[in-house]
C-alpha positions in Angstrom: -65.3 -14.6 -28.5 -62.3 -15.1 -26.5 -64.5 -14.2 -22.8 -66.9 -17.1 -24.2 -64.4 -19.4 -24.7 -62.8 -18.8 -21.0 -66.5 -19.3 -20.1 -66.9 -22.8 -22.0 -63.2 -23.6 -20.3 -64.3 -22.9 -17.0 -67.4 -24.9 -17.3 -65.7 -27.3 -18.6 -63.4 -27.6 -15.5 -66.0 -27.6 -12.8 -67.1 -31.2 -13.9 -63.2 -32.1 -14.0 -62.1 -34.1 -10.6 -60.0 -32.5 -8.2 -57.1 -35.5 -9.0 -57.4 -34.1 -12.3 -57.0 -30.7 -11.0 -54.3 -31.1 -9.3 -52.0 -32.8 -12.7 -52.9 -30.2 -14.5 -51.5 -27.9 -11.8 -48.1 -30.0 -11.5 -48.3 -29.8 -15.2 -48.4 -26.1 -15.5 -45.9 -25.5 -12.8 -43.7 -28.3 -14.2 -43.5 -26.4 -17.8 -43.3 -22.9 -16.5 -39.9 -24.0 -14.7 -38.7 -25.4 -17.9 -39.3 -22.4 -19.7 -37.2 -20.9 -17.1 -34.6 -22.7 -17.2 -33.8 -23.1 -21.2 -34.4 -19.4 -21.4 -31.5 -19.1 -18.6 -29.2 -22.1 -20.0 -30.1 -21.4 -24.1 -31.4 -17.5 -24.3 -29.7 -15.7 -22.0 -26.3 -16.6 -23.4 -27.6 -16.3 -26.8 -28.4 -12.8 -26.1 -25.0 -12.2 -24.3 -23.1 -13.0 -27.3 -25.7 -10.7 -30.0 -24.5 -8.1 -27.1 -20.7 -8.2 -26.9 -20.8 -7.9 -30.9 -23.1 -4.7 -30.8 -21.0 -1.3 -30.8 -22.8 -0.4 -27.5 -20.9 -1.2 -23.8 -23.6 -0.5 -21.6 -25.9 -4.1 -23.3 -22.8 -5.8 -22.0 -23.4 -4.8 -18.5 -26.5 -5.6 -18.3 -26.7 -9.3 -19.9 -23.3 -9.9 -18.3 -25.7 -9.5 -14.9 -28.5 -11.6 -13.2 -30.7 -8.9 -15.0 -32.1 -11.3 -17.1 -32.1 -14.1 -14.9 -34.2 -12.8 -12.7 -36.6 -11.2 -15.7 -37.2 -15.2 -16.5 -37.6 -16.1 -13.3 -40.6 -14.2 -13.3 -41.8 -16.6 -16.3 -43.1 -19.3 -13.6 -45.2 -17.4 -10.8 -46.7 -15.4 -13.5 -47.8 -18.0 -15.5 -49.6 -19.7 -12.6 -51.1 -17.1 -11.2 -53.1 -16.9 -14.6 -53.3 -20.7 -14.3 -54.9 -20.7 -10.9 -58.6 -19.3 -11.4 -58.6 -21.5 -14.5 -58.1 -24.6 -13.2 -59.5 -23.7 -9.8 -62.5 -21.6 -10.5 -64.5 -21.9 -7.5 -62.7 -19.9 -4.5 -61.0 -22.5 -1.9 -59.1 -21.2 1.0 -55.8 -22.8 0.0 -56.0 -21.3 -2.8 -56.3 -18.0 -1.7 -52.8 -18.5 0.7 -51.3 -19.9 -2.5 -52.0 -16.8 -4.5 -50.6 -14.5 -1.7 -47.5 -16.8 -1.6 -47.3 -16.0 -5.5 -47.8 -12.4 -5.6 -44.8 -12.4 -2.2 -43.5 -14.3 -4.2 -43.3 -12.0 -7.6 -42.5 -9.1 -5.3 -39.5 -10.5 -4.6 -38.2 -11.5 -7.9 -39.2 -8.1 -9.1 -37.1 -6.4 -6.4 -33.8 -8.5 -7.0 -34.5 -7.9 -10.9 -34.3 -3.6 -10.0 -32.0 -3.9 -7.6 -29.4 -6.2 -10.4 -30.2 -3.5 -13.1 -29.3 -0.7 -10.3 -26.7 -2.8 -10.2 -25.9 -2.6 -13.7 -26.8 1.1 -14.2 -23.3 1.2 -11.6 -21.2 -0.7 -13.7 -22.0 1.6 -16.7 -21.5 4.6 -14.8 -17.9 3.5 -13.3 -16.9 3.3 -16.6 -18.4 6.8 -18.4 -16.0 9.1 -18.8 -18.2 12.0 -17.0 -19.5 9.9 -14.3 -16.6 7.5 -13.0 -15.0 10.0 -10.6 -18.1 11.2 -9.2 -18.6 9.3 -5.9 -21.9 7.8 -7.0 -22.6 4.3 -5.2 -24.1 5.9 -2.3 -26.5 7.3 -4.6 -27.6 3.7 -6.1 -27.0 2.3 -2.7 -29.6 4.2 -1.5 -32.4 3.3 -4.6 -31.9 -0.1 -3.9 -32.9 0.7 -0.1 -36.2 2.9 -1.8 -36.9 -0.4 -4.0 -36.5 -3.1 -0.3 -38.4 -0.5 1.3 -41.4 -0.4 -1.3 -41.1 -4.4 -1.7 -41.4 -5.0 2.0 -44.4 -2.4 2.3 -46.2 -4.3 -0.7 -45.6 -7.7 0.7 -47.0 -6.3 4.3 -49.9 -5.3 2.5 -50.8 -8.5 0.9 -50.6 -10.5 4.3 -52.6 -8.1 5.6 -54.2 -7.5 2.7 -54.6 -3.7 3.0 -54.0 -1.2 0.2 -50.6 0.4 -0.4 -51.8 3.8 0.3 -53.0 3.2 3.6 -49.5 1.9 4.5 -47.5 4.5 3.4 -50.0 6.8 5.6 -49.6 4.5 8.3 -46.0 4.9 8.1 -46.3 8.7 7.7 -47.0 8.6 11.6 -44.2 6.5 12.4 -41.8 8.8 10.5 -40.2 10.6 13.4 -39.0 7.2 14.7 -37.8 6.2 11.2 -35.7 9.4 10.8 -34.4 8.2 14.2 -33.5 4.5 13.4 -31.9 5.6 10.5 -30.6 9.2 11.3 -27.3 7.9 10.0 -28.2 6.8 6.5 -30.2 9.9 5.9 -27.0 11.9 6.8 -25.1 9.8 4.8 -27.7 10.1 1.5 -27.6 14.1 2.0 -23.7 13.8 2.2 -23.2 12.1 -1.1 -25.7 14.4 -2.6 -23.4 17.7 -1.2 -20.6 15.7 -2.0 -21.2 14.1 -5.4 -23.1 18.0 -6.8 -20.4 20.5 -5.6 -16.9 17.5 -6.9 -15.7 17.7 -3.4 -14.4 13.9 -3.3 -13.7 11.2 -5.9 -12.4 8.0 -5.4 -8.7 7.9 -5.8 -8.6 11.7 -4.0 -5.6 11.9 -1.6 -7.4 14.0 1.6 -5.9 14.5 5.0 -7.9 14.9 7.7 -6.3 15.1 11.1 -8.6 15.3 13.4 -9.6 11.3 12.3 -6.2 10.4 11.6 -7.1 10.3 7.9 -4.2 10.6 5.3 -4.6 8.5 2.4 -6.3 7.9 -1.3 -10.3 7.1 -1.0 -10.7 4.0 -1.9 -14.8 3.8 -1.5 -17.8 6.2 -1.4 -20.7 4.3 0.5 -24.1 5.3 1.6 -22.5 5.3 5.4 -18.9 5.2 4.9 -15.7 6.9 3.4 -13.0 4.0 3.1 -9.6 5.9 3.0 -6.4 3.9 2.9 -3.8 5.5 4.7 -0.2 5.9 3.5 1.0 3.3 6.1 -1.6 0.8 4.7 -4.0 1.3 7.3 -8.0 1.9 6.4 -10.1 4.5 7.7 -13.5 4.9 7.6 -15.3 7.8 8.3 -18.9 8.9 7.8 -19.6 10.7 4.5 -21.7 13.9 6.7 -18.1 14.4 8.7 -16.8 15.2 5.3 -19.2 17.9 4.7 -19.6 19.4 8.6 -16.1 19.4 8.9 -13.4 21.0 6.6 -10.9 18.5 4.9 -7.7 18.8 2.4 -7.8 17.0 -0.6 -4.5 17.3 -3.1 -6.9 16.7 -5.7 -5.6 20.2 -7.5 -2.2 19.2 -6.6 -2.1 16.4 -9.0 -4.0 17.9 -11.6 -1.7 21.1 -11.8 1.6 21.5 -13.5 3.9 20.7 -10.5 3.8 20.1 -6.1 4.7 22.3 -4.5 8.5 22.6 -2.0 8.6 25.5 0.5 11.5 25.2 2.9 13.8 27.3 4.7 17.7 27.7 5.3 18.5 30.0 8.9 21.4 31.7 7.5 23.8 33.2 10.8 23.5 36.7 10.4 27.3 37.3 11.8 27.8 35.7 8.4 26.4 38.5 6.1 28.7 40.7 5.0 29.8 42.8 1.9 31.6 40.8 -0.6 35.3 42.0 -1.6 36.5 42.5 -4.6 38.3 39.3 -4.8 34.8 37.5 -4.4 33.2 40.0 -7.5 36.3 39.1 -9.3 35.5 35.3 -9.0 31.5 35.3 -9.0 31.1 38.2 -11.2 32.1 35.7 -14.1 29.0 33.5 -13.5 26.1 34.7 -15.7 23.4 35.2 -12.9 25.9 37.9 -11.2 26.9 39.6 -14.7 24.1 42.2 -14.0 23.7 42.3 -10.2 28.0 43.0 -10.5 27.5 45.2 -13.0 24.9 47.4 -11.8 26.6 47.6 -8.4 29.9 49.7 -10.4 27.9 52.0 -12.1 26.3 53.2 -9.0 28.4 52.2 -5.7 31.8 51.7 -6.5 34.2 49.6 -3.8 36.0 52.1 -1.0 39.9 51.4 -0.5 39.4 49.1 2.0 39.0 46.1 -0.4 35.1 45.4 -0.3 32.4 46.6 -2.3 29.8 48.1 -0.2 27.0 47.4 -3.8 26.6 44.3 -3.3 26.2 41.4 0.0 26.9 38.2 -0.1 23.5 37.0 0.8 22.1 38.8 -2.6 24.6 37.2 -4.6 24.0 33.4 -3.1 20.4 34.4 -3.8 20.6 34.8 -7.3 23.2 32.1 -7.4 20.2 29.9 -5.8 17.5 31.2 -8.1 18.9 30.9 -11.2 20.1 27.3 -10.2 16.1 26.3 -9.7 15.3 28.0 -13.2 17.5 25.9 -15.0 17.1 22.5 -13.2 15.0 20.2 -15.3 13.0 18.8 -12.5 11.1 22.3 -11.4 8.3 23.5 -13.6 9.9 26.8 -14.6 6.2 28.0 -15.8 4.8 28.2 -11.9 6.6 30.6 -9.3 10.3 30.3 -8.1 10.8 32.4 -5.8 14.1 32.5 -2.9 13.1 35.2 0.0 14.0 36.4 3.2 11.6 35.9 6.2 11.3 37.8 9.0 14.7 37.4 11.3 14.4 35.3 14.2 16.5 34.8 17.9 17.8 31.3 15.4 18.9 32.8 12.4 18.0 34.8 9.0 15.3 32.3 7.6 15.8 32.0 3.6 13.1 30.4 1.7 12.8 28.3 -1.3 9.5 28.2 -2.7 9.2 26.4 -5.9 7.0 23.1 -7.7 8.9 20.2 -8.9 7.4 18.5 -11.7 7.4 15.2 -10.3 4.1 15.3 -8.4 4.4 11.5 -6.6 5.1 11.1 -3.2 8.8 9.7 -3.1 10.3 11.6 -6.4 9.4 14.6 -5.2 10.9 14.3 -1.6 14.1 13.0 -4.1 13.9 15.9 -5.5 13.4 18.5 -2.8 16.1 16.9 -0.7 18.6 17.3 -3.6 17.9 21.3 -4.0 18.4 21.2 -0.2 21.6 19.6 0.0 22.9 21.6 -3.3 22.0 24.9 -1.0 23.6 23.8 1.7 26.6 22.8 0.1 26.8 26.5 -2.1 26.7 28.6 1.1 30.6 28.3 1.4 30.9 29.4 -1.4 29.8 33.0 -0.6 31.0 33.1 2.8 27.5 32.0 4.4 27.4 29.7 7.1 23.8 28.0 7.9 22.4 28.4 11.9 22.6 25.5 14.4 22.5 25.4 17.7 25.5 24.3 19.8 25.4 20.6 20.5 27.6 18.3 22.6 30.5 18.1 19.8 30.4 21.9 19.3 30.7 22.8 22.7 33.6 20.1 23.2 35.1 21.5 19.9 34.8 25.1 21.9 36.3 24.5 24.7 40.0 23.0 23.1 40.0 26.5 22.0 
């Protein structure tokens, strides 16, 4: 019933003058663009508002986007593409440029409608709690570059009006020079993949890599670029396949342990060292780090007569005394390794090292913090008769040579 009433239609129309044609056309065109635009001026925020009260976050996204302005603006090419072989039933030539104009012309539409919900799809994933530190624009930068690519191939084949298929095999020849043109984003869309699968880089990761003069937070994961902000403010970019061909540091597990780490070094003067007399026990020995070292050392090597205790050296004693002082300080994570060792002796000194984690982890408090022990070590060695390495400069050897 309904092909018979087409049929009546169209018979209808082919006794209808071409003036009359034409209104009708205007007509149909005229209220296809007003459907469009009271569904984007009246529906679309309509539908904006039922979203924001639903319990779901990710409708918000995508009314809050062009999504559905574009879906509308479909609404008008559609409709008179269906008009057209009604109102024009016999085949004109201008009509068949105005339908390839139409279908172009959906093509498009359709392509900045998927590339806005891509789009959208983005938005939700920046905010999910399992997918907003995975570096994953690269990943939708490079489906919106599929979805241009497909458009442009579909519009090329309605100019030329060839089938998709044969396209796509036509451009199966051309693929080596493809792969050439863009060598780069296919590096870059491999990259991400590596990157994004195996958690190698987030955005807000501090890596260093020296080699680029990279030392900074990431700031942006792109289909063909790393942005890195540098700690003095400068940007790098690098591309994302250097990340994966070369090796890079990223403090990543730094932040997300219990403390950052402080490993530096004292050069004690070895003429310095010495065993401590029993005036020194007398004095230290009351201190409750040297309570056992003191009295360990007199149960198995008592002091000789000449006054010092051969048990027990002065660089043991400021050792524990160092030690015990990171234990108890407040600012080092007491649950991760202190540790004060000797290194291997050198032509400048008896290295001692302090390796500990503070658990201040940013940048500037921790540097407070490490140049405080520092100075605290520096200032104790005195106090056991230690006196810290440095070479003779310009005041020392004018101080030398009064004597």
């Amino acid at each position: 019933m309904f092909l018979t009433m087409i049929e009546t239609y169209t018979t209808d129309l082919t006794g209808m003058s071409s003036q009359l044609r034409i209104i009708l056309c205007c007509a149909v065109v005229v209220l296809a663009y007003l459907v469009d635009f009271l569904c984007c001026r009246l529906l679309v925020p309509l539908i904006r508002k039922v979203a924001v009260r639903t319990s779901f976050k990710w409708d918000n996204y995508i009314t809050n986007g062009k999504v559905l302005h574009n879906a509308f603006h479909l609404i008008p090419p559609v409709a008179f593409l269906f008009a057209l072989p009604l109102l024009f039933p016999e085949s004109v030539r201008w009509t068949a440029v105005l339908t390839k104009a139409l279908y172009i012309y959906i093509i498009v539409v359709t392509c900045r409608l998927v590339c806005e919900f891509i789009s959208s799809l983005y938005a939700i994933s920046s905010e999910s709690e399992i997918l907003k530190d995975k570096p994953m624009k690269g990943v939708y930068q490079m489906v919106k570059v599929i979805v241009v690519c497909v458009s442009v191939i579909l519009i090329v084949g309605v100019l030329l009006e060839k089938d998709f298929t044969t396209l796509l095999a036509g451009l199966g020849a051309s693929a080596a020079v493809l792969m050439l043109v863009f060598k780069d984003t296919i590096l870059g869309v491999v990259a991400g993949i590596q990157l994004s699968a195996h958690d190698m880089l987030r955005p807000g990761d501090w890596i260093v890599m020296d080699k680029y003069g990279v030392n900074g937070e990431v700031e942006e994961v792109t289909l063909n670029t790393v942005k890195v902000r540098n700690w003095d403010n400068t940007i790098t970019t690098v591309p994302p396949y250097v990340l994966v061909s070369d090796s890079f540091k990223n403090w990543r597990g730094m932040r997300e342990s219990g403390g950052r780490r402080v490993s530096r070094a004292v050069r004690i003067d070895m003429n310095t060292v010495r065993f401590c007399t029993s005036e020194e026990l007398e004095r230290l020995g009351k201190e409750k780090w040297a309570e056992g070292i003191v009295n360990a050392s007199r149960t198995t090597s008592p002091c000789p007569g000449d006054g010092s205790c051969g048990g027990i050296v002065n660089l043991k004693l400021f050792r524990a005394a160092a030690e015990y002082y990171l234990q108890h300080l407040p600012e080092v994570n007491d649950g991760l390794r202190i540790l004060v060792r000797q290194l291997e002796p050198t032509p400048e000194g008896l290295p001692v090292q302090f390796y500990f984690f503070t658990r201040e982890k940013e940048w500037g408090q921790h540097e407070h913090i490490a140049a405080d022990v520092m100075e605290h070590v520096l200032a104790l060695l005195p106090e056991f008769g230690l006196r810290a390495f440095q070479r003779p400069s310009g005041t020392d050897v004018r101080d030398m040579k009064q004597f």
